[in-house]
PASEBA-1860 file (N, C-alpha, C; in nm, 3 decimals):
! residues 111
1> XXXXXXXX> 7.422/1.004/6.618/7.423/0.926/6.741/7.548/0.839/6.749 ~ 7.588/0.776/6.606/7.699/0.694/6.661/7.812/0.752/6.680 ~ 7.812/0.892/6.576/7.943/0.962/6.610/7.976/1.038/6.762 ~ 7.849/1.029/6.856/7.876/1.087/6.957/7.924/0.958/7.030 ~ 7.877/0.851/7.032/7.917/0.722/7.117/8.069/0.708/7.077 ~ 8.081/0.680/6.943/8.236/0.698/6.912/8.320/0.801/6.955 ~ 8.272/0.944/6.971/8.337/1.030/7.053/8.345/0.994/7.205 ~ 8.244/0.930/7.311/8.256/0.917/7.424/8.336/0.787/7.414
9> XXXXXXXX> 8.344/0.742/7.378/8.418/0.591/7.400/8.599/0.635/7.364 ~ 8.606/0.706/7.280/8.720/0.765/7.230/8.785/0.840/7.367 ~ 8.699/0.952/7.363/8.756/0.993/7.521/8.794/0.922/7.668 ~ 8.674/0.809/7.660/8.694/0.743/7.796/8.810/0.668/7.779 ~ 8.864/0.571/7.599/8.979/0.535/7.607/9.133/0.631/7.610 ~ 9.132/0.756/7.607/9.225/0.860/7.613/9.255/0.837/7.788 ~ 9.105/0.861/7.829/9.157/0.895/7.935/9.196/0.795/8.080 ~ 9.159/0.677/7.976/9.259/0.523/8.068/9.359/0.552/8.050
17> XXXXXXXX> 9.416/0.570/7.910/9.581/0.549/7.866/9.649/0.719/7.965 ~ 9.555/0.793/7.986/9.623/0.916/8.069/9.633/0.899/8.202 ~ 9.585/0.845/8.233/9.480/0.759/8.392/9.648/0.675/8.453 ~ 9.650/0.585/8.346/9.757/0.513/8.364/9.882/0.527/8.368 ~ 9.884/0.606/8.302/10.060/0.694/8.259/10.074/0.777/8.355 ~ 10.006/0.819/8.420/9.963/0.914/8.556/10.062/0.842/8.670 ~ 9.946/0.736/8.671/10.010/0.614/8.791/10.083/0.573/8.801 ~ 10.145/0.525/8.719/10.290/0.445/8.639/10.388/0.572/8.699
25> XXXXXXXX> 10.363/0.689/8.670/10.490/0.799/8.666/10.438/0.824/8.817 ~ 10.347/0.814/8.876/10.363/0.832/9.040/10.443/0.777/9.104 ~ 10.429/0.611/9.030/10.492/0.501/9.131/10.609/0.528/9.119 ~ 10.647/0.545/8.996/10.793/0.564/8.997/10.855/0.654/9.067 ~ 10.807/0.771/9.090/10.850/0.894/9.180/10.874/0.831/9.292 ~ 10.726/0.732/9.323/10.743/0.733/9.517/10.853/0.607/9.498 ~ 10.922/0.492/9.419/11.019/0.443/9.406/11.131/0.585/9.410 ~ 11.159/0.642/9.338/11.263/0.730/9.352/11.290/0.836/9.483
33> XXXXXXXX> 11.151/0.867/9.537/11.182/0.906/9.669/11.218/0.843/9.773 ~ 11.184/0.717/9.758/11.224/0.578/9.887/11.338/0.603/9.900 ~ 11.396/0.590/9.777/11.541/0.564/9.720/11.667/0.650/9.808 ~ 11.586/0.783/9.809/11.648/0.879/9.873/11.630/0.900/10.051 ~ 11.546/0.835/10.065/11.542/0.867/10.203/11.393/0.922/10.210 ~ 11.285/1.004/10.154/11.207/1.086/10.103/11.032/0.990/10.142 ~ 11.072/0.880/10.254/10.946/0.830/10.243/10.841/0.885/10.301 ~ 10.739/1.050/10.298/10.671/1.108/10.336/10.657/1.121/10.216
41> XXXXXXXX> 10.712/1.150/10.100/10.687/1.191/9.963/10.695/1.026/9.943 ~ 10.722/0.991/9.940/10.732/0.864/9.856/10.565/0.816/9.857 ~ 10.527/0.828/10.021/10.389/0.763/10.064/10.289/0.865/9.976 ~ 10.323/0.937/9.972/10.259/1.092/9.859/10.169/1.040/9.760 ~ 10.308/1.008/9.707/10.357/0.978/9.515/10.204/0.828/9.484 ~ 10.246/0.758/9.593/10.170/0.602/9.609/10.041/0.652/9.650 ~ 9.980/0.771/9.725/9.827/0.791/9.707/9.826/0.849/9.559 ~ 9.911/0.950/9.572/9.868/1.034/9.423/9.831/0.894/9.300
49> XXXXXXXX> 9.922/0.792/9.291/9.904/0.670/9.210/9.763/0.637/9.253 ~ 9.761/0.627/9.354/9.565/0.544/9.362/9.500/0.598/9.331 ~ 9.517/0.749/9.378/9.364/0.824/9.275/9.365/0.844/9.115 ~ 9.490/0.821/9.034/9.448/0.789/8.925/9.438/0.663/8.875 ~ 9.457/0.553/8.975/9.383/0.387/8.929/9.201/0.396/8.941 ~ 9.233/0.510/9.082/9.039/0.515/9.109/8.973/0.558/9.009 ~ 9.027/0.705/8.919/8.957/0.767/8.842/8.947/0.647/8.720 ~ 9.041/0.579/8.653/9.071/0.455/8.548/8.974/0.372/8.618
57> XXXXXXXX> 8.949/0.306/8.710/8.860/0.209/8.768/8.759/0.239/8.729 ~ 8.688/0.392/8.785/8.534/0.401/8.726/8.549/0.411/8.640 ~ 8.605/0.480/8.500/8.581/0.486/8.370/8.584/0.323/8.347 ~ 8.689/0.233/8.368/8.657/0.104/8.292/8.470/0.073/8.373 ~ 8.450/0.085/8.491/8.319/0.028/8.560/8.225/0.076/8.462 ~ 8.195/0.207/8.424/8.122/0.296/8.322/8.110/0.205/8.198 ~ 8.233/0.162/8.150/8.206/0.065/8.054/8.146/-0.070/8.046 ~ 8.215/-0.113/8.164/8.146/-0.257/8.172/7.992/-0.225/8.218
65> XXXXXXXX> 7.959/-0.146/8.284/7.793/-0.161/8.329/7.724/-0.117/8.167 ~ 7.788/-0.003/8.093/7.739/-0.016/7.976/7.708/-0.104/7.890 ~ 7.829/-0.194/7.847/7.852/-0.313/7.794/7.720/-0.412/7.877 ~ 7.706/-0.401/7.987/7.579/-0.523/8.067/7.481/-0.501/8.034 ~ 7.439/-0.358/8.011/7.329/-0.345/7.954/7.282/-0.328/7.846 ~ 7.366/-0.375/7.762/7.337/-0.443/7.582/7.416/-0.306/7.486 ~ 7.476/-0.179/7.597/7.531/-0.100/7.512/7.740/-0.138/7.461 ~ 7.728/-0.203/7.348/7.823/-0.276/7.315/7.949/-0.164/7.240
73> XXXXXXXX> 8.079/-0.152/7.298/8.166/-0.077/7.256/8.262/-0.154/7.152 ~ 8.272/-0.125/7.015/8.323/-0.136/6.959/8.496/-0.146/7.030 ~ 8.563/-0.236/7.020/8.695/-0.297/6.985/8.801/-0.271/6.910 ~ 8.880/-0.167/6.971/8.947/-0.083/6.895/9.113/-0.132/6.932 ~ 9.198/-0.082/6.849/9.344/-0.130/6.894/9.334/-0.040/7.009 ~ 9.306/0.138/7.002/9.288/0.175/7.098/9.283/0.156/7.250 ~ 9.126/0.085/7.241/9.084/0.035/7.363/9.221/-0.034/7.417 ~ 9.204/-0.157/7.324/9.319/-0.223/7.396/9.430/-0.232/7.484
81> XXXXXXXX> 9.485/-0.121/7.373/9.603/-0.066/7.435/9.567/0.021/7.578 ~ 9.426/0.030/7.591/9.427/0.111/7.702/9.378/0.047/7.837 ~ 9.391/-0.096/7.763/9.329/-0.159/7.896/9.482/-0.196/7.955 ~ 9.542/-0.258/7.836/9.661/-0.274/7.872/9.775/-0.173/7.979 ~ 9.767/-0.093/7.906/9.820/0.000/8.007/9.752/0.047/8.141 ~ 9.649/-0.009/8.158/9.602/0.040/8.293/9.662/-0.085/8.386 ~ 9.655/-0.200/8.336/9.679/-0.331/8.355/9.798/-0.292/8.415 ~ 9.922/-0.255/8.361/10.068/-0.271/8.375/10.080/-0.136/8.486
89> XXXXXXXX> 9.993/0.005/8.494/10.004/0.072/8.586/9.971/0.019/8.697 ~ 9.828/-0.086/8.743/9.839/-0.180/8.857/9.944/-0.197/8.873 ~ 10.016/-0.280/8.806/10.118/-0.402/8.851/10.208/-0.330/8.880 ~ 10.263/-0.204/8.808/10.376/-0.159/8.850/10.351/-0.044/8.990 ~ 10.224/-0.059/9.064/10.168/0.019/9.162/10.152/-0.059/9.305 ~ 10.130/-0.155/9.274/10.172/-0.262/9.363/10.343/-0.311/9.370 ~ 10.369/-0.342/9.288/10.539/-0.331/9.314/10.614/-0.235/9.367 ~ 10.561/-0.087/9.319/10.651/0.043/9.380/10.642/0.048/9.550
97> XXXXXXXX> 10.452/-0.041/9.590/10.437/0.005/9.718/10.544/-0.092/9.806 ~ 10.534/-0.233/9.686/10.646/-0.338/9.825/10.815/-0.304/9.819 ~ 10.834/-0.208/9.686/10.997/-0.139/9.680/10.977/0.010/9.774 ~ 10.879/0.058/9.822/10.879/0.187/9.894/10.849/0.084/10.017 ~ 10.870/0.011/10.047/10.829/-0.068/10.231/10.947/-0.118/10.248 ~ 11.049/-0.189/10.120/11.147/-0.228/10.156/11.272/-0.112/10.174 ~ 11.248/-0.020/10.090/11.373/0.074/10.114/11.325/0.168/10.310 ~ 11.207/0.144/10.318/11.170/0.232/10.458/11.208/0.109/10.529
105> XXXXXXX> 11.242/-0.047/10.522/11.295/-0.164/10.640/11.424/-0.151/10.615 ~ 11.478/-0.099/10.477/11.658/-0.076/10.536/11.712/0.028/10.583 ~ 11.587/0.114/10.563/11.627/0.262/10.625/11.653/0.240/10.790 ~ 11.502/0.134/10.828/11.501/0.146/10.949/11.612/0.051/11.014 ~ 11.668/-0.044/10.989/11.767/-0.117/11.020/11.884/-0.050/11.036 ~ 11.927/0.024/10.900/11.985/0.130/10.934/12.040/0.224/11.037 ~ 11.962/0.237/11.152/11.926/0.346/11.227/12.011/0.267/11.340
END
């Protein structure tokens, strides 16, 4: 029994830290498409980023409702690191969207 909990908890932390690295490398795309002119892809890149914060969202929710109901996940550097990195894929997902709005206001000035 515990080795299967340790296996599901193992996976669900894999698949934050994949979740995130996902997002992180979206944003950056739809930053690099702004860049170019490319804001139909850029706006792309910035959904493709939300649906892997959404899929990371429920897996952390999965945990915390677990955790509420007295099922307690061991504390791993792992984890950590995988909260962390979901953490920094936010932040850097929200930044790409206000650097993909500003390169589409000099585009449009531009014009």
């Amino acid at each position: 029994m515990a080795e299967e909990q340790h296996d599901e908890q193992l996976q669900t932390v894999m698949g934050l830290i994949i979740n995130g690295g996902n997002a992180k490398s979206s944003s950056f795309e739809a930053i690099n498409a702004a860049k170019k002119g490319h804001f139909t892809v850029a706006d792309q890149k910035l959904k493709e980023a939300d649906k892997f914060l959404v899929d990371a969202h429920n897996s952390q929710t999965d945990m915390l409702t677990k955790e509420a109901n007295g099922d307690h996940a061991k504390v791993t550097l792992l984890m950590v690191h995988s909260q962390d990195h979901i953490m920094n894929a936010i932040t850097f997902r929200d930044l790409a969207g206000e650097i993909v709005d500003l390169y589409k206001k000099l585009a449009k000035e531009g014009e």
